[in-house]
C-alpha positions, 0 to 999 in steps of 0.5 A, a space after each residue: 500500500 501507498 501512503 495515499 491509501 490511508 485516507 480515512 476509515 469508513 464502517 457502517 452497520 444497521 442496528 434495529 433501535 431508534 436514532 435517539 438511542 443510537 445517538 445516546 449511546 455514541 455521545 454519552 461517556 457511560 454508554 461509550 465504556 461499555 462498548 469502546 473503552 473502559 472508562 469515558 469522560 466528556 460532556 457531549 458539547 462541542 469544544 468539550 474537552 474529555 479523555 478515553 481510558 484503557 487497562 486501568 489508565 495504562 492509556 489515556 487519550 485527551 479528545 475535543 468534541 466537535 459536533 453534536 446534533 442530536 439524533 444524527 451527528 455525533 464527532 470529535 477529535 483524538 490521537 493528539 500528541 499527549 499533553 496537546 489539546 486535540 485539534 484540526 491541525 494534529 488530530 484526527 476526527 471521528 464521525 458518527 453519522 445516524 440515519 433512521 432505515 427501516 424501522 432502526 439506524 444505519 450507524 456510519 463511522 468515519 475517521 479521517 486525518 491519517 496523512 494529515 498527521 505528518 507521520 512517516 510512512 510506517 507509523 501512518 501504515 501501523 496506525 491506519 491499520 490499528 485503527 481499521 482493526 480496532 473500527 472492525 471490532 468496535 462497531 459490531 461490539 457498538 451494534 451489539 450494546 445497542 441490540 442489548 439496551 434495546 432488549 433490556 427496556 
């Protein structure tokens, strides 16, 4: 692969539960620690600040919210260099985008800013696939959490 392949990360699933629950679960640090990471802390405001934690604290990853427009659009940055606010110029950006389809939501992720990060050609490739591998897992484990919310009310 080139280094112009690692544009951006696209993964779309349906899941049988409404936009506005879809939405709560992507934007709300209690519901993303159980599908994502361990732990979440951010205000789901745009220009919040928050972080995302891994292994008891092992890793934590500062993120800035960008967008939020309940029940269809939910984004922020991440993957700043540590101590560094994440933002357009050093970042990259998550976007989740809901869709109401046959009586559920088409959750579609994006992530994009992979070449923009000034990285060279072998971190950008490892970083571009750990992160496609990581979407690849997460959003059917999203899906999954979603199904079961809906299941249990």
């Amino acid at each position: 692969m080139t280094t112009t392949e690692f544009g951006s990360i696209e993964r779309e699933i349906h899941v049988d539960a409404s936009p506005d629950i879809v939405f709560e679960v992507v934007s709300k640090p209690e519901h993303v620690a159980q599908w994502w990471s361990d732990d979440a802390r951010f205000e789901a405001r745009a220009g919040a600040t928050g972080e995302l934690e891994w292994g008891d604290g092992a890793q934590v990853t500062a993120i800035t919210v960008v967008d939020v427009d309940p029940p269809r659009l939910f984004s922020f940055r991440w993957c700043a260099p540590e101590g560094d606010a994440a933002d357009e110029s050093n970042s990259l950006l998550v976007t989740f985008e809901l869709t109401a389809v046959d009586g559920g939501t088409r959750i579609r992720l994006v992530e994009t800013g992979f070449r923009e990060m000034g990285w060279e050609a072998a971190k950008l490739e490892a970083e571009y696939l750990d992160h496609s591998n990581g979407w690849s897992k997460f959003v059917p484990d999203l899906g999954t959490y979603v199904t079961g919310l809906v299941a249990a009310k």
